[in-house]
C-alpha positions as CSV (number, residue, x, y, z in Angstrom):
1,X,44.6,78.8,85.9
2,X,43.4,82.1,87.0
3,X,46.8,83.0,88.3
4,X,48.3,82.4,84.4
5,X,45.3,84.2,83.0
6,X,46.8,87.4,85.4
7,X,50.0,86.8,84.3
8,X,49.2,87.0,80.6
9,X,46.8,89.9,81.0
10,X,49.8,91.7,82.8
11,X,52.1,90.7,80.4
12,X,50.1,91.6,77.4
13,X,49.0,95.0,79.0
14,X,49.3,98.0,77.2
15,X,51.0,100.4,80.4
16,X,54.4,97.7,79.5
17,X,55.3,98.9,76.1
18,X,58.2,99.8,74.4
19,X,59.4,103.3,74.3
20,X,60.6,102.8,71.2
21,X,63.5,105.0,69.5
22,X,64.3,108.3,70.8
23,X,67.1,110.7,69.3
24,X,70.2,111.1,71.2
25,X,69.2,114.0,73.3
26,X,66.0,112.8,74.2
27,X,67.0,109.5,75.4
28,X,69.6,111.1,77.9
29,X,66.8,112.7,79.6
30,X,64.7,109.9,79.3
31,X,67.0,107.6,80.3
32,X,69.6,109.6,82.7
33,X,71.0,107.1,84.1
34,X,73.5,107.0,80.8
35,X,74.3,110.5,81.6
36,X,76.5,108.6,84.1
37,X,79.0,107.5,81.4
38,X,80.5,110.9,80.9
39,X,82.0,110.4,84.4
40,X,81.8,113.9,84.1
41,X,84.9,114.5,82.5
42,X,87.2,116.3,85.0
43,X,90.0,118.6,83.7
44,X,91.9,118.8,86.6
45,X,96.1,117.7,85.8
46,X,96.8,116.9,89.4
47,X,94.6,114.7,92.3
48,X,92.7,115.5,95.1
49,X,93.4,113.3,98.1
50,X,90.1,113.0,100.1
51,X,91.1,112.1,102.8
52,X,92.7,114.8,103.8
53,X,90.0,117.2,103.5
54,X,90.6,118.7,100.1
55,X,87.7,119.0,97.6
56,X,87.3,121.4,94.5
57,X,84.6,122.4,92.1
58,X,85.3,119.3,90.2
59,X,84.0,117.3,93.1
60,X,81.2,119.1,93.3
61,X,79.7,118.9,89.9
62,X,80.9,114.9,90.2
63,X,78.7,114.9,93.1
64,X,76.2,117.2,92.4
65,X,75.5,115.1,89.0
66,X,74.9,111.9,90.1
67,X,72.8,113.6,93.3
68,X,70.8,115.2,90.5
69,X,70.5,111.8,88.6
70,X,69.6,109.7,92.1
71,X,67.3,112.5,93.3
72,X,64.9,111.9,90.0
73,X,65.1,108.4,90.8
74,X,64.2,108.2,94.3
75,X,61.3,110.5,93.6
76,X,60.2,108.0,90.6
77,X,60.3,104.9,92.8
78,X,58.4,106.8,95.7
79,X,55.6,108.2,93.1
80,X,55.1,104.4,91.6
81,X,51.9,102.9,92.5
82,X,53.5,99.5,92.2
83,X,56.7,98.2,91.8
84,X,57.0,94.8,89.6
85,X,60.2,92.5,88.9
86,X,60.6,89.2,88.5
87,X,62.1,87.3,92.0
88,X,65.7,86.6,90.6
89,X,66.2,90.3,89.7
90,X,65.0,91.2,93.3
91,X,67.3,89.2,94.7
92,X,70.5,90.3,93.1
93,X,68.7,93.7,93.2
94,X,69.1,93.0,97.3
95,X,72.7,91.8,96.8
96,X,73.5,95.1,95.7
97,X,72.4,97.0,98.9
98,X,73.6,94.5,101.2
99,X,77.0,95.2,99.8
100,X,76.3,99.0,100.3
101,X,75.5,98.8,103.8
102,X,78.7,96.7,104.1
103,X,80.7,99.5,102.8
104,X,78.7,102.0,105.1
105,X,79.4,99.8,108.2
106,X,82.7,100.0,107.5
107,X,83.0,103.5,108.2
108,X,82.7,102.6,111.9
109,X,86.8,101.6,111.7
110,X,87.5,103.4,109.0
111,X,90.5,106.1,109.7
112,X,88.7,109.0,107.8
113,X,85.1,108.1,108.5
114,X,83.6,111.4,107.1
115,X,85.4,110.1,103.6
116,X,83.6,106.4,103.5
117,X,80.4,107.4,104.5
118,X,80.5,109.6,101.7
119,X,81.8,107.0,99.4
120,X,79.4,104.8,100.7
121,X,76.5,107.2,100.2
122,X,77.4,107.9,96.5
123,X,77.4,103.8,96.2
124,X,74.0,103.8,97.2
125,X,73.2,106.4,94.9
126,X,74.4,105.0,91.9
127,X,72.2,101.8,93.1
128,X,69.4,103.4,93.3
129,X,69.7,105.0,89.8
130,X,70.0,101.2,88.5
131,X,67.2,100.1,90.6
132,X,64.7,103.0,88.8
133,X,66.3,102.2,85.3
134,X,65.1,98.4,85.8
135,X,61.8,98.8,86.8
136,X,61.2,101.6,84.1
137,X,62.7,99.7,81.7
138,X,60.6,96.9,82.8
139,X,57.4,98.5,82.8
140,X,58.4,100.9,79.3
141,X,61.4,98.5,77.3
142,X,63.6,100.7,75.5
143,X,65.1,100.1,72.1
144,X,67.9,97.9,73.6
145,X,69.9,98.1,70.5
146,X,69.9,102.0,70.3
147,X,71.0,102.3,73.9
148,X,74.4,100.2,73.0
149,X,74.5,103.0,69.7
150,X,73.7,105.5,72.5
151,X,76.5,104.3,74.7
152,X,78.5,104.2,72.0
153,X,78.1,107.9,70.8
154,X,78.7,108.8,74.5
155,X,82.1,106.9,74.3
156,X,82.9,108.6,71.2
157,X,82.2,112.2,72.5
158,X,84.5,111.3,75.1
159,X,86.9,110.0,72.7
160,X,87.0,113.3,70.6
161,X,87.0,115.2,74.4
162,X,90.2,113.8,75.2
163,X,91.9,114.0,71.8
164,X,91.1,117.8,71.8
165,X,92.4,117.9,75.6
166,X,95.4,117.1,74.5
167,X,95.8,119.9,71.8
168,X,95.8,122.2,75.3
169,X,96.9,120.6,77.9
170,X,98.7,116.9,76.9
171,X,99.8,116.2,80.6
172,X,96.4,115.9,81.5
173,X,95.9,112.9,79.6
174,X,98.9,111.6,78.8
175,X,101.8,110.0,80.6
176,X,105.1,109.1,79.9
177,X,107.3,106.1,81.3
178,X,110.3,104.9,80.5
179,X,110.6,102.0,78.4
180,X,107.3,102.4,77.5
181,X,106.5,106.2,76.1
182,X,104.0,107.7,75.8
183,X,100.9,106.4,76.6
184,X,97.3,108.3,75.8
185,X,95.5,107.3,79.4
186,X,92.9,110.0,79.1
187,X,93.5,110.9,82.8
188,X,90.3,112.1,84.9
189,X,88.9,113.1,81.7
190,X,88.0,109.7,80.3
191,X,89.2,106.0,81.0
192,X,91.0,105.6,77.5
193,X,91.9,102.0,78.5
194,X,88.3,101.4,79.2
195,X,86.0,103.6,76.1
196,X,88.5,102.6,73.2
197,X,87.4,98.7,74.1
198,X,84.0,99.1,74.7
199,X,83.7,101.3,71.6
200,X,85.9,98.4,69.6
201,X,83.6,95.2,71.0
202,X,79.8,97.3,70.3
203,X,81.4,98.1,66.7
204,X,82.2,94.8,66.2
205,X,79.1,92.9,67.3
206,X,77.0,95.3,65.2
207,X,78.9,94.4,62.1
208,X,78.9,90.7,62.8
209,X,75.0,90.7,63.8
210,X,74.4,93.3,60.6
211,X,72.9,96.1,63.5
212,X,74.3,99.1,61.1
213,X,75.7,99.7,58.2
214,X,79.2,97.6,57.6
215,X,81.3,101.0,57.0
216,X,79.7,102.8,60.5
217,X,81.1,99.4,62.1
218,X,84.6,99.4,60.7
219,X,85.3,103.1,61.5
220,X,84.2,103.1,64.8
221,X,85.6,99.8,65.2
222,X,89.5,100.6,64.2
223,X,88.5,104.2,66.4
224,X,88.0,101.7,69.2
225,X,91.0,99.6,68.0
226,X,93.9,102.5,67.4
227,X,92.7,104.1,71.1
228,X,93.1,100.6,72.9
229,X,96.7,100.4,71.0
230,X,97.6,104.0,71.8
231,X,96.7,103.5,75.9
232,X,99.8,101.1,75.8
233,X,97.6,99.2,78.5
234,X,98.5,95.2,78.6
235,X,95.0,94.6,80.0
236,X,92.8,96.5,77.8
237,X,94.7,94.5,75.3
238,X,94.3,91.1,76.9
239,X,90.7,92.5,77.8
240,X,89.7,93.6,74.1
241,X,91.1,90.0,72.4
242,X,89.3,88.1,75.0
243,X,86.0,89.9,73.9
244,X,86.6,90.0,70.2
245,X,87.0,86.3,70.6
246,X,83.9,85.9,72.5
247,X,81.8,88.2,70.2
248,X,83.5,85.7,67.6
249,X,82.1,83.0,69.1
250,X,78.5,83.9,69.6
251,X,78.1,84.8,66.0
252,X,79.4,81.4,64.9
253,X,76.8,79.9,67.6
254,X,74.0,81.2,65.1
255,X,74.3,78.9,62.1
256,X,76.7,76.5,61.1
257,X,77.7,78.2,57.8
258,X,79.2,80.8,60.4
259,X,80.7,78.6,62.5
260,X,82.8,76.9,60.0
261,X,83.2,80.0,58.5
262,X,84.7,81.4,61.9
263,X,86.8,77.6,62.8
264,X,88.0,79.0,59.1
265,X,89.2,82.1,60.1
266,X,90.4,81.2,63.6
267,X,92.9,78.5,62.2
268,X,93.8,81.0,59.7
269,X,94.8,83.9,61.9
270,X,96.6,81.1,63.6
271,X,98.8,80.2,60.9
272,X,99.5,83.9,60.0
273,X,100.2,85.0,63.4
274,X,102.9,82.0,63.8
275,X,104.2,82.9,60.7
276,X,104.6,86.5,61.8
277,X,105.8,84.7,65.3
278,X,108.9,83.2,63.7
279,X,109.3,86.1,60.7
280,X,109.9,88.9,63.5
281,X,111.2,86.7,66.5
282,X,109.4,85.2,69.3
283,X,111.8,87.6,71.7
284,X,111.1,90.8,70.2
285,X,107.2,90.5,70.4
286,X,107.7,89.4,73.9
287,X,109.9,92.3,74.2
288,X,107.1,94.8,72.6
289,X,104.0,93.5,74.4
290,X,105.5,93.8,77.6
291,X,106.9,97.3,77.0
292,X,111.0,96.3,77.8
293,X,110.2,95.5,81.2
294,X,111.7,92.4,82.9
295,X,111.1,89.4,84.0
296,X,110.5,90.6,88.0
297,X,108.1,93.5,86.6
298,X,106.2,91.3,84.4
299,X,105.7,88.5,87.6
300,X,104.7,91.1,89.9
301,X,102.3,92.9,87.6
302,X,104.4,96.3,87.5
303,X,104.3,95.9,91.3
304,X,100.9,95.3,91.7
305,X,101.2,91.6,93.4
306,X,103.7,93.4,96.5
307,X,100.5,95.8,97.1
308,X,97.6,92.6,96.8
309,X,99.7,90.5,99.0
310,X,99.9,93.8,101.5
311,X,95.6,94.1,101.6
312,X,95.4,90.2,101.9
313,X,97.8,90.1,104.7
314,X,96.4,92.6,106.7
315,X,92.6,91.2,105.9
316,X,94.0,88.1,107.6
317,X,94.5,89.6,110.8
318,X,91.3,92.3,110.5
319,X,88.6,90.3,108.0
320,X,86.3,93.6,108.4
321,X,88.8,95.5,106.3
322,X,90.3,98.8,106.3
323,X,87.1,101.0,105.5
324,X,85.9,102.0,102.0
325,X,87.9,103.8,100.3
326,X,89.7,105.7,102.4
327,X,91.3,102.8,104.6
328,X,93.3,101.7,101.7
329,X,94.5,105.3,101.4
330,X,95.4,106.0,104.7
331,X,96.8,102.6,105.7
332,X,98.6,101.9,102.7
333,X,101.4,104.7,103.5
334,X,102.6,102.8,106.4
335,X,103.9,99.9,103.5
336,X,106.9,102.1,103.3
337,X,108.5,100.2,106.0
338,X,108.0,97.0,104.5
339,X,110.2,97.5,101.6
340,X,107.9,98.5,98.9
341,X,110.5,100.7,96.6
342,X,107.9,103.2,95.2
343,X,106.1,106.3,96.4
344,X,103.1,105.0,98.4
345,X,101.7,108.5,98.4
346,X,100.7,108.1,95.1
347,X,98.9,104.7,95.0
348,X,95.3,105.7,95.9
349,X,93.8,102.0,95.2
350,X,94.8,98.5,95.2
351,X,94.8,98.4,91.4
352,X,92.4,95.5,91.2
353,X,88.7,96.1,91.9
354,X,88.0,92.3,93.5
355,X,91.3,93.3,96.2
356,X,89.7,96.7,96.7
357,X,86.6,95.7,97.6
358,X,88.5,93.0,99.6
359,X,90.5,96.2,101.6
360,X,87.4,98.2,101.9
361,X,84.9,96.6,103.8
362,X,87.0,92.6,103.9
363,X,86.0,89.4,103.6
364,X,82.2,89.6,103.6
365,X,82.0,92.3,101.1
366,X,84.6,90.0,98.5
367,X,81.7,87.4,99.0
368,X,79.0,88.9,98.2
369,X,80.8,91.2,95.4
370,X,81.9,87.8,93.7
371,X,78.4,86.3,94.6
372,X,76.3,88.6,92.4
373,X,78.6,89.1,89.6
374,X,78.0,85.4,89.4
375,X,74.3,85.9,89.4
376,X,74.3,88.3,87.0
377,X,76.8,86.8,84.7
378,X,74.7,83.6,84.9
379,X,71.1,85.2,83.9
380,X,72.6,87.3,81.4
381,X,74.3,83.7,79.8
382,X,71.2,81.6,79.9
383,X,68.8,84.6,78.6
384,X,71.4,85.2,75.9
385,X,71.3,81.5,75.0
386,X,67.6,81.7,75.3
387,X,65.7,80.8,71.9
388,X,62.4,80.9,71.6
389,X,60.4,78.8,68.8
390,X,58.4,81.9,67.6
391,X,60.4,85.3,68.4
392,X,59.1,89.0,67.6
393,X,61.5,91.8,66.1
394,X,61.9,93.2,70.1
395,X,62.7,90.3,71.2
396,X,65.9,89.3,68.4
397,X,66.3,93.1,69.1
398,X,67.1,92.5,73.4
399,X,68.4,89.2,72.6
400,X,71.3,91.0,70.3
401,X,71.8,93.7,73.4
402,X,72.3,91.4,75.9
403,X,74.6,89.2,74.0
404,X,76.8,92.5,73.6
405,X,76.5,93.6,76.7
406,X,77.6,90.6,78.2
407,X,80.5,90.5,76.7
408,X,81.2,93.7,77.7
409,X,80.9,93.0,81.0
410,X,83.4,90.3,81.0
411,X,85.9,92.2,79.8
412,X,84.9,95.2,82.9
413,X,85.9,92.0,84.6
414,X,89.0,91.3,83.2
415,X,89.8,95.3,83.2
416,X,89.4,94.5,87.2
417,X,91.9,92.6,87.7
418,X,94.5,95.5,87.0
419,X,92.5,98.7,88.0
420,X,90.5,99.6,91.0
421,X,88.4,102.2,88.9
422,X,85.3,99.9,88.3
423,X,84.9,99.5,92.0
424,X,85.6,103.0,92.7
425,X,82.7,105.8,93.0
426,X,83.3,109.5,91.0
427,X,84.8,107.2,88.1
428,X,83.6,106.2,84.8
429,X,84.7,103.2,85.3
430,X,82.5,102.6,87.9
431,X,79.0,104.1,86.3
432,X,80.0,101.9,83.4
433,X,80.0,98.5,84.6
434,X,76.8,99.8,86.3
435,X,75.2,100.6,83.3
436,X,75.7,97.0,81.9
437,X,74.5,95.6,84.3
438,X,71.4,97.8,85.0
439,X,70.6,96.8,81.2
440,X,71.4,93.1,81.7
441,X,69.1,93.4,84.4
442,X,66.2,95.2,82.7
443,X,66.3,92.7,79.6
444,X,66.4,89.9,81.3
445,X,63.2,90.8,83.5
446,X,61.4,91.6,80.0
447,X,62.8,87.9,78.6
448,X,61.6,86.0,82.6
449,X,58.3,87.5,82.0
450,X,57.7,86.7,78.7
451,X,58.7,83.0,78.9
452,X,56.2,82.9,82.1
453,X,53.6,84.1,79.7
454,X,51.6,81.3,78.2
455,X,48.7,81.5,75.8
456,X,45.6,80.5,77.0
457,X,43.8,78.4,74.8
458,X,39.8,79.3,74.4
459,X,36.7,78.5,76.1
460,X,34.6,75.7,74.3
């Protein structure tokens, strides 16, 4: 009994409040850990290959921002008098480390050590960053809905960054490819397969859940929607009809006028589309979707399969992997002799973030990467399931960010399974998916403690 009084009195205590909502500038610096999810945009038209040695200024204010960001966090954590989250957050909390000293161990072999330490380093950076966001948020909830609008707006600034880049400087952010086109990629200066989505799935959960206003949803919706079709990119495609179908789904889950209302327009859309199907040909979609390419290039993912069976092959043989980041790099260039017909100098990653983790510090790494995306994918789905009998305003209000940001991370998993970015430090990518799940993270600790709070019924 006296331990559940303590629980309730901590729960109910006035130092774990909600910070409420903060305008756009002052919730970057109170929350800098979004500041992340500018990347920061880097105009630079060409690469930098760090293995060899060769940095710029653009690497320095990449690394200088996130040392800036890490540095306020690690001076937070070491200032707190106590440090209070529930066990299940702790322990993927741990996973996250353990997987960063895997990378740093895998410097020992790696053939340009200086280069995964460093990667390694910055890794642990960014964890830390999301360690400090949790416990803050913990401790002093944000308004979980205005940091998905705050997200947002940070998307769309980079959205607007790109589309004036290329009024300068098109190569930057553009490529072109035969059979394909042109294709609006965003280059270093923002993941355009990646924002446009994300911007397109938080537009539409806030019109479906009635978060905004129905005409703020439907323009940056079709924002979100014309960017994903300009990038040309199958699995920002695949990606963003996978989420729209899921953010379909957990509106319909909230009353069964919706959900007949949704079956409705599912079977519809069906009908229509198979209409379309046989109006336009089944051959020519095919055609379209796929950009022209054949039948070989479609099985081997543009060539990607010839490069996963390359990392899983050698992995066989050396389960420690090839060292973070740079292994892949280096060792990669040596695939010219077994008959891949491209230019190996320019592949830089595996192109699927589970295979590069996989190639950058091997089979133990893969485990424990899979292992707490599966943790966190599984507290994010029960707390998002979660109902409670009698619910406050904050609690509908975290309950509607989580649900969204769930989603979102699903499709940063499908996105995985073509590009390497999300898995990658010095990308956007990567700060993204960490951003999700720090959030995931800090509502679900807010929703553990609350259902471990119990009222307490009065002395007689």
């Amino acid at each position: 009994m006296q331990q559940s009084v303590h629980e309730n009195h901590h729960f109910e205590s006035p130092e774990i409040r909600s910070s409420g909502k903060l305008p756009f500038w002052r919730f970057l610096f109170r929350y800098p850990v979004f500041l992340l999810a500018f990347g920061p945009p880097i105009f630079r038209s060409g690469t930098v290959d760090a293995t060899k040695g060769s940095f710029d200024a653009w690497t320095a204010i990449q690394v200088g921002l996130i040392g800036l960001i890490a540095f306020r966090a690690s001076m937070r954590l070491l200032s707190a008098h106590e440090i209070l989250v529930p066990r299940q957050i702790r322990s993927i909390l741990r996973l996250f480390f353990i997987l960063g000293l895997l990378f740093m161990a895998s410097t020992i072999y790696s053939p340009s050590r200086f280069v995964s330490a460093a990667y390694a380093f910055l890794y642990l950076l960014t964890v830390i960053c999301v360690v400090e966001f949790v416990i803050d948020a913990y401790r002093h909830p944000p308004y979980w809905v205005q940091c998905l609008m705050h997200l947002r707006m940070i998307l769309f600034l980079l959205f607007i960054l790109t589309l004036c880049t290329l009024l300068f400087n098109p190569l930057m952010v553009m490529t072109y490819m035969p059979g394909v086109g042109v294709r609006l990629v965003g280059g270093a200066v923002a993941p355009f397969p990646i924002i446009c989505p994300l911007i397109a799935i938080i537009s539409a959960y806030f019109f479906l859940s009635s978060l905004e206003s129905k005409a703020r949803s439907v323009s940056f919706f079709l924002i979100g929607l014309a960017g994903t079709l300009i990038t040309q990119a199958r699995g920002a495609e695949i990606g963003l009809l996978v989420s729209l179908a899921l953010v379909g789904c957990i509106w319909a889950g909230t009353g069964r006028r919706r959900s007949y209302l949704f079956l409705a327009t599912s079977f519809a859309t069906v009908l229509l589309g198979s209409a379309a199907l046989a109006v336009v040909g089944g051959g020519r979609v095919w055609s379209f979707f796929n950009r022209g390419q054949d039948i070989e290039t479609i099985e081997s993912a543009s060539g990607r399969t010839q490069v996963w069976k390359f990392v899983i092959h050698y992995c066989m043989s050396h389960p420690q992997g090839m060292g973070y980041i740079a292994g892949f790099k280096v060792k990669f260039r040596e695939y010219f002799t077994l008959g891949l017909q491209v230019d190996v100098s320019r592949i830089g990653n595996t192109h699927n973030a589970f295979i590069d983790v996989l190639a950058g510090a091997g089979w133990a790494a893969l485990a424990v990467y899979l292992y707490l995306l599966f943790k966190i994918i599984t507290l994010a789905w029960r707390g998002a399931r979660r109902r409670a009998i009698f619910s406050t305003a904050s609690e509908d209000n975290a309950r509607h960010a989580l649900r969204c940001v769930l989603v979102m991370l699903v499709f940063c998993m499908i996105g995985g399974l073509d590009a390497a970015d999300f898995s990658v430090p010095m990308r956007a990518a990567f700060y993204l998916q960490k951003i999700l799940i720090a959030m995931i993270l800090g509502i679900s600790a807010r929703m553990l403690n609350a259902s471990r709070a119990r009222p307490i019924a009065p002395a007689a």
